[in-house]
Backbone as ProteinMPNN parsed JSONL, in Angstrom:
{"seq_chain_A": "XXXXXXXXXXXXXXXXXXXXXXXXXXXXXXXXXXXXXXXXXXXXXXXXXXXXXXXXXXXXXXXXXXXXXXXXXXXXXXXXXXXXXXXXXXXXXXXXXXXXXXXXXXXXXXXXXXXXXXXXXXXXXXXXXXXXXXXXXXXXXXXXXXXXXXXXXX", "coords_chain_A": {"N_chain_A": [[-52.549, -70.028, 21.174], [-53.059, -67.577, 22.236], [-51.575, -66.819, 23.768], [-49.201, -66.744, 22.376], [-50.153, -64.796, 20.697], [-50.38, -62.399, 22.633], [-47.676, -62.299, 23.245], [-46.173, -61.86, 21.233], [-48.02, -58.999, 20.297], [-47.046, -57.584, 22.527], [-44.291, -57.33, 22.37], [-44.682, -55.994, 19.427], [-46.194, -53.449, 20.869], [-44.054, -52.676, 22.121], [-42.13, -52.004, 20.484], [-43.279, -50.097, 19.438], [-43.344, -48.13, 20.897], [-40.093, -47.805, 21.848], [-39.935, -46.49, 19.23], [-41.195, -44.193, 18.949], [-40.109, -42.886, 21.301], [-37.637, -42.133, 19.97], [-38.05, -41.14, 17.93], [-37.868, -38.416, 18.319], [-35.105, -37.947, 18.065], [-34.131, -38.686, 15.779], [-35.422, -36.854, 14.295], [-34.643, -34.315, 14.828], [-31.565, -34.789, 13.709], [-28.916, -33.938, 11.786], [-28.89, -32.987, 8.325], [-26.882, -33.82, 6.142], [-25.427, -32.647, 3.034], [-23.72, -33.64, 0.284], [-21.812, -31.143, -2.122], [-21.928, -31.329, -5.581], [-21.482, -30.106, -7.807], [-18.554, -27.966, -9.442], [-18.693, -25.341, -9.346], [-19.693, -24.648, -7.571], [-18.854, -25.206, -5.46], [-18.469, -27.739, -5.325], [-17.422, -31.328, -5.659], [-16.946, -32.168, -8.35], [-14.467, -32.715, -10.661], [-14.73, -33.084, -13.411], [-16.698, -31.151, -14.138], [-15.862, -28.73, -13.295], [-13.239, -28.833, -15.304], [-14.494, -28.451, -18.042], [-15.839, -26.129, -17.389], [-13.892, -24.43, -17.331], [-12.342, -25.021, -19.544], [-14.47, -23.491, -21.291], [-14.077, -20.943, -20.324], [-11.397, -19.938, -20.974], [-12.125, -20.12, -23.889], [-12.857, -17.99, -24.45], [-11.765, -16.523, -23.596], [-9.453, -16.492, -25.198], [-10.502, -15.903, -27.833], [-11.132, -13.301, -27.731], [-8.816, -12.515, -26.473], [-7.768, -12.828, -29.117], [-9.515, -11.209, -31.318], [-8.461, -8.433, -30.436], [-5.912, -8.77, -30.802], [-5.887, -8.985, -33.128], [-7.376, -6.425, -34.537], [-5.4, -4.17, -33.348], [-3.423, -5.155, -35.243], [-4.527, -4.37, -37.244], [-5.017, -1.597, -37.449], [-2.221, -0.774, -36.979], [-1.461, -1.165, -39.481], [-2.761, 0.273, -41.201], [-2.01, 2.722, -40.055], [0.916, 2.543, -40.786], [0.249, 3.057, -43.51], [-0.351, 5.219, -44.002], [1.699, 6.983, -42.679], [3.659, 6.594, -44.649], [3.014, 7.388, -46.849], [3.127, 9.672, -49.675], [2.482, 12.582, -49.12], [2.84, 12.951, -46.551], [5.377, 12.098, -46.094], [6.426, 14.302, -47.149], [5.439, 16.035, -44.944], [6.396, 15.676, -42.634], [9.319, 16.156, -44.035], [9.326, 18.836, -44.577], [8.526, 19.825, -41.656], [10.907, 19.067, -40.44], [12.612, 20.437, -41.385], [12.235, 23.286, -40.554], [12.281, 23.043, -38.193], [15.148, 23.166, -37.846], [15.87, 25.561, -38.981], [14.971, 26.988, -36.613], [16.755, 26.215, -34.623], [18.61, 26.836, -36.205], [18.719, 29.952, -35.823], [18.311, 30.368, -33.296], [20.608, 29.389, -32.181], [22.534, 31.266, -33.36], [21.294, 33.575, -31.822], [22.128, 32.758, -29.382], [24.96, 32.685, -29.482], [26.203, 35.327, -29.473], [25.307, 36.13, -27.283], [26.571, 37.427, -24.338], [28.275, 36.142, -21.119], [25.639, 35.752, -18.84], [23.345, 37.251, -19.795], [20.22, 36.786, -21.605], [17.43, 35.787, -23.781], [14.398, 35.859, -25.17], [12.369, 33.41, -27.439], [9.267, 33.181, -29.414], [7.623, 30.265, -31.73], [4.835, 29.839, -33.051], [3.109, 27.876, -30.952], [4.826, 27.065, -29.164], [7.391, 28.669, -26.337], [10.394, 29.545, -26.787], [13.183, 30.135, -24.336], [16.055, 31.32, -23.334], [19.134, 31.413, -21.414], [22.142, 32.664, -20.692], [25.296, 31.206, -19.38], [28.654, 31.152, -17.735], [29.759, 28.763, -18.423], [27.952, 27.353, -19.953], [24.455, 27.008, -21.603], [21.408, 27.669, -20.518], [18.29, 26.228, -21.731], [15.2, 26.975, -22.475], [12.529, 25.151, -22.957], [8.439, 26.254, -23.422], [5.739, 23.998, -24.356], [2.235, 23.785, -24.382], [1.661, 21.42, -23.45], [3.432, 21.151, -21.788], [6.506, 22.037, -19.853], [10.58, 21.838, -21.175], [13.648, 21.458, -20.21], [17.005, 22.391, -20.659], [20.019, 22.075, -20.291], [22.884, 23.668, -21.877], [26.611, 22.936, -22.911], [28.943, 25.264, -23.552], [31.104, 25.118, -24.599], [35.113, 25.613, -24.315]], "CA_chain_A": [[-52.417, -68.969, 20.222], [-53.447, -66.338, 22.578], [-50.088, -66.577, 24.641], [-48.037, -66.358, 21.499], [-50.531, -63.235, 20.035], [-49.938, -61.391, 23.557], [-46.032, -61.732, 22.932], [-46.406, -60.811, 19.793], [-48.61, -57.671, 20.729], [-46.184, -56.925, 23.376], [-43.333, -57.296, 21.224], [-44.885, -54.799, 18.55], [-45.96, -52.34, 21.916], [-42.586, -52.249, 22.861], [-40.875, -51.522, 19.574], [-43.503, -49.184, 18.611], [-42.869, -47.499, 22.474], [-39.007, -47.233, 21.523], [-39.539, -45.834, 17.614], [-41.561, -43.151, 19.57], [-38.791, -42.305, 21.79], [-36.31, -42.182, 19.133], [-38.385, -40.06, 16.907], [-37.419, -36.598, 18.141], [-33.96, -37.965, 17.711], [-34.262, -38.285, 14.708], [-36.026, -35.547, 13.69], [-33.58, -33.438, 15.181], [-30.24, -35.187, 13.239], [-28.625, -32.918, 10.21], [-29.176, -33.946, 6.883], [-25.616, -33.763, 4.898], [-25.661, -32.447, 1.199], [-22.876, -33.182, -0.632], [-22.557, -30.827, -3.403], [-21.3, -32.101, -6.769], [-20.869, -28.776, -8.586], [-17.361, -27.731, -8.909], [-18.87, -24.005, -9.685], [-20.321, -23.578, -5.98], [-18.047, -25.709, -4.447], [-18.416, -29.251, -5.3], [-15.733, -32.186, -6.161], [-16.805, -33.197, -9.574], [-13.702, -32.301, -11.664], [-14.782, -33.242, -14.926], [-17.426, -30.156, -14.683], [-14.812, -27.848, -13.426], [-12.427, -28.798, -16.139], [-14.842, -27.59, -18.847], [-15.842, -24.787, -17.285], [-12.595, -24.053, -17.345], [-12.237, -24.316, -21.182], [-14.599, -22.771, -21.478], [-13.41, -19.504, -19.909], [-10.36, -19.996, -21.737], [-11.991, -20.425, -25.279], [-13.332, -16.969, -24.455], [-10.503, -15.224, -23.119], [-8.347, -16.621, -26.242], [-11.066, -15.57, -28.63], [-11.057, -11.998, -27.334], [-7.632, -11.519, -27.196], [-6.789, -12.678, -30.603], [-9.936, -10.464, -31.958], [-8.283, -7.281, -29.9], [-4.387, -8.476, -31.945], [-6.24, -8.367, -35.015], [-8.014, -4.579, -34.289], [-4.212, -3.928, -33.413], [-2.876, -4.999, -36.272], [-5.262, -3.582, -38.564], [-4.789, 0.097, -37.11], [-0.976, -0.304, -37.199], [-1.11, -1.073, -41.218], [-3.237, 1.699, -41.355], [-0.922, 3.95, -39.84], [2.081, 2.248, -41.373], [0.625, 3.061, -44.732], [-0.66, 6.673, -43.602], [2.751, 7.798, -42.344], [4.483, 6.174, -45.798], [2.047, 8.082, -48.237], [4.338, 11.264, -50.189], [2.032, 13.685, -48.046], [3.164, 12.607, -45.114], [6.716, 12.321, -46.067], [6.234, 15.978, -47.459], [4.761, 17.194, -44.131], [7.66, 15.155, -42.126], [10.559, 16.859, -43.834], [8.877, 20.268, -43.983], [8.875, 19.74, -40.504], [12.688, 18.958, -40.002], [13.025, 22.119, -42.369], [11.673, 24.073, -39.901], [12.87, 22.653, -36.648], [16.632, 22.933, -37.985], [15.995, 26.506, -39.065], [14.825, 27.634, -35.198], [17.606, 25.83, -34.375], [20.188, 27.747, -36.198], [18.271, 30.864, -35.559], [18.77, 30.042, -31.691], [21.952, 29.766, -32.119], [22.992, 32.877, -33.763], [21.342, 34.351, -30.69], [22.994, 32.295, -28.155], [26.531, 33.35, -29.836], [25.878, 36.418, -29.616], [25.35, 36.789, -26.303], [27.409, 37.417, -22.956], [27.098, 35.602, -19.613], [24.693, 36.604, -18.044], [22.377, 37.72, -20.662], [19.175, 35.814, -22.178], [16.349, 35.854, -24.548], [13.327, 34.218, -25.739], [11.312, 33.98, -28.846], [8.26, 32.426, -30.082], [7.448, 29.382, -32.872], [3.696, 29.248, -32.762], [2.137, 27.793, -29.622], [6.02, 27.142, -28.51], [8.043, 29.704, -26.3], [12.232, 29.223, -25.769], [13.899, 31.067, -23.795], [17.621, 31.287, -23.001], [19.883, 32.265, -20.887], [23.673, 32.202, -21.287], [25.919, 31.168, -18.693], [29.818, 30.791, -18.245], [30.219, 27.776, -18.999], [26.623, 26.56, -20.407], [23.401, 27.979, -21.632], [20.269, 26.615, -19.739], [17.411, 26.745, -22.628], [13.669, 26.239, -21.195], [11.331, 24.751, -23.863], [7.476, 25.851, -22.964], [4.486, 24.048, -24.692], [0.747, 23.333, -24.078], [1.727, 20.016, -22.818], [4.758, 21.022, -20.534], [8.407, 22.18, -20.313], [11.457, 21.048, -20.858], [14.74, 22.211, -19.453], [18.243, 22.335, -21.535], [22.08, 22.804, -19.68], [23.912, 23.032, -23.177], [27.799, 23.493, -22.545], [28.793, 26.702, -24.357], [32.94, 24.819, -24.837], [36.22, 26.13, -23.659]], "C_chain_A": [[-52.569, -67.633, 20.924], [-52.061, -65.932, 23.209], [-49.231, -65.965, 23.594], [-48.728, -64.832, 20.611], [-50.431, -62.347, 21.277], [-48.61, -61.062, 23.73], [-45.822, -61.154, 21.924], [-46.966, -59.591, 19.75], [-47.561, -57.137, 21.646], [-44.735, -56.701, 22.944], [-43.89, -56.008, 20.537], [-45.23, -53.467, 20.043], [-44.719, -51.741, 22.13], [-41.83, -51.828, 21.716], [-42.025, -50.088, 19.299], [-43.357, -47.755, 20.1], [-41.433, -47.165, 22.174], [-38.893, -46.616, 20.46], [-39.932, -44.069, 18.274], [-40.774, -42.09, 20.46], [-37.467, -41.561, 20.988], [-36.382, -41.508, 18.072], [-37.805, -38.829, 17.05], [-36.127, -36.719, 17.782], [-33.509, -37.688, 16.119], [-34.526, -37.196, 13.358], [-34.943, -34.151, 13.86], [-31.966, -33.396, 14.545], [-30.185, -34.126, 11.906], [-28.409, -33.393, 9.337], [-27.55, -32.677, 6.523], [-25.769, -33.872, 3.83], [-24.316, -32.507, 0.683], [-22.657, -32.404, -2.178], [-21.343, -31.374, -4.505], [-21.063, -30.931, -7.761], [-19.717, -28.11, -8.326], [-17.834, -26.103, -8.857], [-19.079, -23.523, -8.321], [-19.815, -24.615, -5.06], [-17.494, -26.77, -4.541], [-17.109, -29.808, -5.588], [-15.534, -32.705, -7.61], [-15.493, -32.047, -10.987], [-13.969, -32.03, -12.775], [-15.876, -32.284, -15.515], [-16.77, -28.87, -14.924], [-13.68, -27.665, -14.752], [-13.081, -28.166, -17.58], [-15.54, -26.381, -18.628], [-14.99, -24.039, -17.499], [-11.933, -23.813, -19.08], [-12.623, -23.702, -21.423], [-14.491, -21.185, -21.427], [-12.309, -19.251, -20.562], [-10.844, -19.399, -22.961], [-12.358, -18.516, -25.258], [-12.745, -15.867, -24.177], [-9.504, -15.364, -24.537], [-8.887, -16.021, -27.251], [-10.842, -13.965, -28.972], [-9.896, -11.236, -27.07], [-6.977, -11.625, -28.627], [-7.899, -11.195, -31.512], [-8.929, -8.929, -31.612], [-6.642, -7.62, -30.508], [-4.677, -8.486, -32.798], [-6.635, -6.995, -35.025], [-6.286, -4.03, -34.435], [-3.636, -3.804, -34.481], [-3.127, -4.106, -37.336], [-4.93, -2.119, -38.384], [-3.506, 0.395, -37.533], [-0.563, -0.52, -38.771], [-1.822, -0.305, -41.687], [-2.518, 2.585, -41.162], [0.042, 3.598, -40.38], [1.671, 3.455, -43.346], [0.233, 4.913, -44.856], [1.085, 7.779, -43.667], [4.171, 7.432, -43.999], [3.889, 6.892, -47.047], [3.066, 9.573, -48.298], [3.371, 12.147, -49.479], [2.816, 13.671, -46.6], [4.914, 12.614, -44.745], [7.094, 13.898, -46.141], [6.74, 16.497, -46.148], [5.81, 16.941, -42.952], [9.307, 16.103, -42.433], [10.452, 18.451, -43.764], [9.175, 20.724, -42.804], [10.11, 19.859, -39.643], [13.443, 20.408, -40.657], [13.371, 23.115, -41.31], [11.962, 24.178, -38.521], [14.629, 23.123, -37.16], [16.442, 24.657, -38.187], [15.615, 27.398, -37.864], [15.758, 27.363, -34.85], [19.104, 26.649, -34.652], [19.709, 29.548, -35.733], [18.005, 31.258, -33.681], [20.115, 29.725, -31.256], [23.172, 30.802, -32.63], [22.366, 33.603, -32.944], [22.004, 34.237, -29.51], [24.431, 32.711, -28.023], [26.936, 34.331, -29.552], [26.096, 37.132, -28.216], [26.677, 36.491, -25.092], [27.287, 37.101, -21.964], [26.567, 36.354, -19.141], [23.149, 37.155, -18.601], [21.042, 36.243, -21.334], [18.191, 36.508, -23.116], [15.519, 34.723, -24.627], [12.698, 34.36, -27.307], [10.358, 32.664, -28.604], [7.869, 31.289, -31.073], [6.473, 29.06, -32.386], [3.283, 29.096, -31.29], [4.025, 27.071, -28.418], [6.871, 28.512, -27.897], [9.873, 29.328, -25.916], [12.487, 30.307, -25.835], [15.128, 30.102, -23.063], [18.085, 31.715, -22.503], [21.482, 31.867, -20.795], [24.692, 32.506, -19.837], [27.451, 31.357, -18.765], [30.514, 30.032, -18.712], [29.236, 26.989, -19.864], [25.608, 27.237, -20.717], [22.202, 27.528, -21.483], [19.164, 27.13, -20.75], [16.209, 25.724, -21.637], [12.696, 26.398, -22.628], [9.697, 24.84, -23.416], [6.452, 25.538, -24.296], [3.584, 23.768, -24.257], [1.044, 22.776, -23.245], [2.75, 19.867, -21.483], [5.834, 21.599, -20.722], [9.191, 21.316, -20.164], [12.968, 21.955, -20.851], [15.834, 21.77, -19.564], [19.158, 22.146, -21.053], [22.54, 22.271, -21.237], [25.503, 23.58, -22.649], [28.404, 24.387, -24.124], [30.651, 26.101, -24.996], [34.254, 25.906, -24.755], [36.314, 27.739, -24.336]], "O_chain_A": [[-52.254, -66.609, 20.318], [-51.577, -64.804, 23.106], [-48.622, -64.909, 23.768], [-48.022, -63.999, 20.043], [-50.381, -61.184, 20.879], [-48.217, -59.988, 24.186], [-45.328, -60.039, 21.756], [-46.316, -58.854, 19.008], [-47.221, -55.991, 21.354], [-44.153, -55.695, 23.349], [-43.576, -54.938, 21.057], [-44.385, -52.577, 20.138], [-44.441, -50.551, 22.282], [-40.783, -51.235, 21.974], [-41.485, -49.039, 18.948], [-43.298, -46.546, 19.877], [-41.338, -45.938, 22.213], [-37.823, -46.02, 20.344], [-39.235, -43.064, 18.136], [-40.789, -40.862, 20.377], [-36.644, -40.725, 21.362], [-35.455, -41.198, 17.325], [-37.298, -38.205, 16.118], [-35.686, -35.755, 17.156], [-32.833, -36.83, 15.551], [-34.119, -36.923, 12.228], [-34.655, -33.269, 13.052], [-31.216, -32.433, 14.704], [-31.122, -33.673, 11.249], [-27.66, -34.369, 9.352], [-27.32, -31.471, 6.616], [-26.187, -34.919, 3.337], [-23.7, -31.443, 0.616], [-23.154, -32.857, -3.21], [-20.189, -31.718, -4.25], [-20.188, -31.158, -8.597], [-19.578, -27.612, -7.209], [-17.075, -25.51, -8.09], [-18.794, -22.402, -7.901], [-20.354, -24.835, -3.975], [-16.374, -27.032, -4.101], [-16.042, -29.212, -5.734], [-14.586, -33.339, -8.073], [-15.708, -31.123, -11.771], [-13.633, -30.974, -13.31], [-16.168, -32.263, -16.711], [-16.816, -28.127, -15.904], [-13.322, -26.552, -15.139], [-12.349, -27.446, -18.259], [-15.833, -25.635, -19.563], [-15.242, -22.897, -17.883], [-11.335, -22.872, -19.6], [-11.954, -22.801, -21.93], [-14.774, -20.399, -22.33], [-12.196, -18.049, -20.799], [-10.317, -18.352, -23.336], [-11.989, -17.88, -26.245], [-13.01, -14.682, -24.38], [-8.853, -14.384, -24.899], [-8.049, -15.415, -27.918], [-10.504, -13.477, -30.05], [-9.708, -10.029, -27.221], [-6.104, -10.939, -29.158], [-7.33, -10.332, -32.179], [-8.66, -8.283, -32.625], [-6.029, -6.57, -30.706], [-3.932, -8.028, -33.665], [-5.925, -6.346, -35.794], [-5.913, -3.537, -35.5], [-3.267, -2.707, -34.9], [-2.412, -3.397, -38.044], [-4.538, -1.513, -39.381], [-3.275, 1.382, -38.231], [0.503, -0.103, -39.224], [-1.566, -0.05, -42.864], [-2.282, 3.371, -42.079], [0.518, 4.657, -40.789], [2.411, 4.179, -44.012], [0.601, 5.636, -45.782], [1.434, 8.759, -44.327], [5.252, 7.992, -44.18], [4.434, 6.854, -48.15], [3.54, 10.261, -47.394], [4.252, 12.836, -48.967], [3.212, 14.581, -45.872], [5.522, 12.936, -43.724], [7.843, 14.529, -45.396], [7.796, 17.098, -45.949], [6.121, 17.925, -42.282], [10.113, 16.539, -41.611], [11.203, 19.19, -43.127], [9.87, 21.724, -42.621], [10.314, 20.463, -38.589], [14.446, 21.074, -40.403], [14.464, 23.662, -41.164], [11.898, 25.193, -37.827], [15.211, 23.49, -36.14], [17.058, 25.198, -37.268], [15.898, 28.588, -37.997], [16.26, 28.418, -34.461], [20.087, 26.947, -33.973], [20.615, 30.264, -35.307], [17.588, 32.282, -33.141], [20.574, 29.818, -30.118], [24.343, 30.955, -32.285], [22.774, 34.751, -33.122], [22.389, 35.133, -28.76], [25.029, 33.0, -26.987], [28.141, 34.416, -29.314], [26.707, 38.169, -27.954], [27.477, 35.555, -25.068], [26.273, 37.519, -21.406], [26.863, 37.536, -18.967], [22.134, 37.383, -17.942], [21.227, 35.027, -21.38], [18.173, 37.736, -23.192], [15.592, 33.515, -24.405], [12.662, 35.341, -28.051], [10.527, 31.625, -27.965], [7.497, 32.205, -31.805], [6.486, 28.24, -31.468], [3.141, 30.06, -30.538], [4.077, 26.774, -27.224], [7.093, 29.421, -28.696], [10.321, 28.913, -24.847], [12.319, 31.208, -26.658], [15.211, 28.979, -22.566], [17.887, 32.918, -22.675], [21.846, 30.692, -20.847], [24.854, 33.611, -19.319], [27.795, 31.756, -19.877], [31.585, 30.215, -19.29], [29.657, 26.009, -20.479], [25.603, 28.323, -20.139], [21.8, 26.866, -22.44], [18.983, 28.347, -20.761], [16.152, 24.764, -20.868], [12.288, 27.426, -23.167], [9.271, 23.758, -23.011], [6.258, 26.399, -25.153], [3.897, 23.194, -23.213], [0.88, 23.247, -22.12], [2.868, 19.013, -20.605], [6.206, 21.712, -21.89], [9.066, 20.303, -19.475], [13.174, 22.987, -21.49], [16.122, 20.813, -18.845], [19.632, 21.612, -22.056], [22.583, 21.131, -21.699], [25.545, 24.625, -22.001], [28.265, 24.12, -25.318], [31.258, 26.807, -25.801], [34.129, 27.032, -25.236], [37.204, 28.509, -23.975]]}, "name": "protein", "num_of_chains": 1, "seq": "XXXXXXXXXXXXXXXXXXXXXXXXXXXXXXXXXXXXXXXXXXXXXXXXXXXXXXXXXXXXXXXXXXXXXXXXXXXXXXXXXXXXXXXXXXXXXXXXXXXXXXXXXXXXXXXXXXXXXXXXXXXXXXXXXXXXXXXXXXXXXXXXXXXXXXXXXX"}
C-alpha cells in the first residue's frame, strides 16, 4: 500500500506541479462576451425588431397628430377667407389695385420716350420710365422690388 500511496502522491505532485505552471496561462487568456442586445450591438433580432416598432409607432403617431394640427388650421383659414368680410375686403382690394392700375396708365400714355414718373400707394412706391419700344416699371415695397419691361406696341 505504501508503493501504490507514493504513486499516487507523486501522481497528484505532478499534476498539481503542472496546474501551477499553467495558471498564469490562464489567468492571462481573454474572456469573450458575446453581446445579445441588438441596441449596442448584439445579434438578437427579435429585440431589434421591436425596437424598431417601436420607433415607428412613434414616428407614425407624431406625424399623423402634426396632419391633424394641419388640417385643422387649413379649415380655419378656409372658413376665415370664405366669411362676407373677407370677401368684402378681397374685392375692395381688386377695386383698388385696378384703379392704380388705370391711373398708371393714363400716365404712362402720356408720356414721351425718355421721360418717367413715380407715385405713391401707401407703403408702395412705382416708378416708370418710358422707353421706345417698352416702359420698364420698378415696383418698391418693404419686402423688396420688382422690375416690369412692359412693351408700349407698334
Amino acid at each position: 500500500m505504501n508503493q501504490i500511496g507514493w504513486v499516487q502522491l507523486r501522481t497528484i505532485a505532478a499534476t498539481i506541479v503542472a496546474l501551477l505552471h499553467a495558471a498564469p496561462a490562464a489567468h492571462s487568456a481573454e474572456l469573450v462576451y458575446t453581446l445579445q442586445s441588438p441596441l449596442i450591438g448584439g445579434a438578437n433580432a427579435a429585440l431589434l425588431q421591436i425596437e424598431s416598432n417601436r420607433v415607428s409607432a412613434i414616428k407614425q403617431k407624431a406625424d399623423k397628430e402634426a396632419a391633424d394640427a394641419q388640417a385643422r388650421r387649413n379649415a380655419e383659414q378656409q372658413a376665415i377667407n370664405t366669411s362676407p368680410a373677407a370677401r368684402f375686403a378681397n374685392a375692395l382690394q381688386s377695386q383698388m389695385f385696378m384703379s392704380i392700375s388705370q391711373q398708371l396708365n393714363q400716365r404712362i400714355s402720356a408720356l414721351q420716350p425718355g421721360q418717367g414718373g413715380s407715385f405713391e400707394a401707401g407703403d408702395v412706391q412705382i416708378s416708370y420710365t418710358r422707353g421706345l419700344a417698352s416702359v420698364h416699371v420698378v415696383i418698391a415695397t418693404p419686402t423688396g422690388n420688382t422690375a416690369i419691361e412692359l412693351p408700349t406696341g407698334p
